[in-house]
N, C-alpha and C positions, 0 to 999 in steps of 0.2 A: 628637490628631487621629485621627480616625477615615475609613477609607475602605473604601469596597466594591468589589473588579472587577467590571466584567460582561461575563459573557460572550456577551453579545446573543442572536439568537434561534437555535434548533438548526437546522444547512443542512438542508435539503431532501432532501440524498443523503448515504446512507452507506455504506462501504465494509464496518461488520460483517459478517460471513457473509459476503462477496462473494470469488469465487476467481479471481487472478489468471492467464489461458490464459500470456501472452507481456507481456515489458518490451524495451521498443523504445528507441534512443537515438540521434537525429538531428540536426542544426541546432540544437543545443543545448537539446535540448527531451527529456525522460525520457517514456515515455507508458508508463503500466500500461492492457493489455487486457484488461476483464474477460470471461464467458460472461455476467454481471450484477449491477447493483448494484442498493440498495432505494431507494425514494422513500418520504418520508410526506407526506400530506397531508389535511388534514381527515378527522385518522384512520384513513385508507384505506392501509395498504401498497402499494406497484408492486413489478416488479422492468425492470430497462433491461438491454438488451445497452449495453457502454458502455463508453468508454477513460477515463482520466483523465491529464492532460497537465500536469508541472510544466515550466513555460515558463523558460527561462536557467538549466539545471540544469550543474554542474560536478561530471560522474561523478569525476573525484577526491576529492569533496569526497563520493562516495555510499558509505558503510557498510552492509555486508551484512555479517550474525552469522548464523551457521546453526550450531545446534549437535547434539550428538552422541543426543539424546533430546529428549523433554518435561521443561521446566523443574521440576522435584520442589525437591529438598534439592540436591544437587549436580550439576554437570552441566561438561562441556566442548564444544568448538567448535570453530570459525574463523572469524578475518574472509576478507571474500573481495570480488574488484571485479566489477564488471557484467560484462566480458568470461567471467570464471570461472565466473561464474550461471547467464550465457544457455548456454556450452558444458555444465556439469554438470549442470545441470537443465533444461533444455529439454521435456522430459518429465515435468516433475513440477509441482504448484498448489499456489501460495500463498494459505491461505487468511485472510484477516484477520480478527483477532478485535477488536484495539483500534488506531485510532487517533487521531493526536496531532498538535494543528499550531502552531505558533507563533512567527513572526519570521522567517520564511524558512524553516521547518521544517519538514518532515514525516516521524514515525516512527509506522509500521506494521511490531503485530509480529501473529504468529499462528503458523500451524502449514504446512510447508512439507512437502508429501506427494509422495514417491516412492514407486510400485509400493504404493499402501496404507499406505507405512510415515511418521506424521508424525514430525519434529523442530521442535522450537521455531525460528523465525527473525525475524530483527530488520533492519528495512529502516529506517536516515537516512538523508534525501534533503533535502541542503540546495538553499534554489532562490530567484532573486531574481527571478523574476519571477510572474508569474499560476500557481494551478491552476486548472485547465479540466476542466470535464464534459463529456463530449462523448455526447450519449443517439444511440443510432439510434432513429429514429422510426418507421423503417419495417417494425419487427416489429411 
């Protein structure tokens, strides 16, 4: 037997290139802020100021890897929880290069820049409910 996955058509918005200002966490809800993220459509590029909101998020369940450089040959880290992030880096962009979604899932890694200086970082963010775009229209 033979079968094929598919994985339907590509969203609309992507979070590549897109640099995280602030990650908020309230009423159970994760919301990444960004400065903007891309649109395609009929070929055309946008960019949106825009939040992204994983609905029923259980920060227990959220893995933050931030590690000591850019992933090369060898490299070390830390895991660390949302509280740790927002106080350590508050000051610094996350910027996403890939992400990944699946079954509750969502991991985005990229490059997590302090004062100029990236490190590789790794954001799992398990979530049972909806993710939401949220564009401002008003730019």
């Amino acid at each position: 037997m033979k079968t094929t996955k598919s994985f339907g058509e590509y969203p609309k918005y992507s979070l590549h290139d897109a640099r995280v200002q602030k990650i908020a966490y309230g009423d159970g809800n994760l919301t990444f802020i960004f400065d903007y993220i891309f649109s395609y459509e009929n070929g055309v590029e946008q960019t949106h100021k825009a939040q992204v909101v994983f609905e029923t998020c259980d920060i227990d369940d959220l893995e933050i890897l931030v590690f000591n450089s850019t992933i090369l040959d060898t490299f070390t880290g830390k895991r660390i929880e949302l509280p740790q992030y927002q106080q350590d880096y508050s000051e610094s962009e996350f910027e996403v290069i890939t992400e990944t979604y699946n079954w509750g899932r969502a991991v985005l890694q990229g490059w997590l820049c302090t004062k100029g200086n990236p490190v590789h970082c790794i954001m799992d963010i398990y979530f049972t409910g909806d993710m939401l775009y949220i564009i401002d229209e008003s730019l």
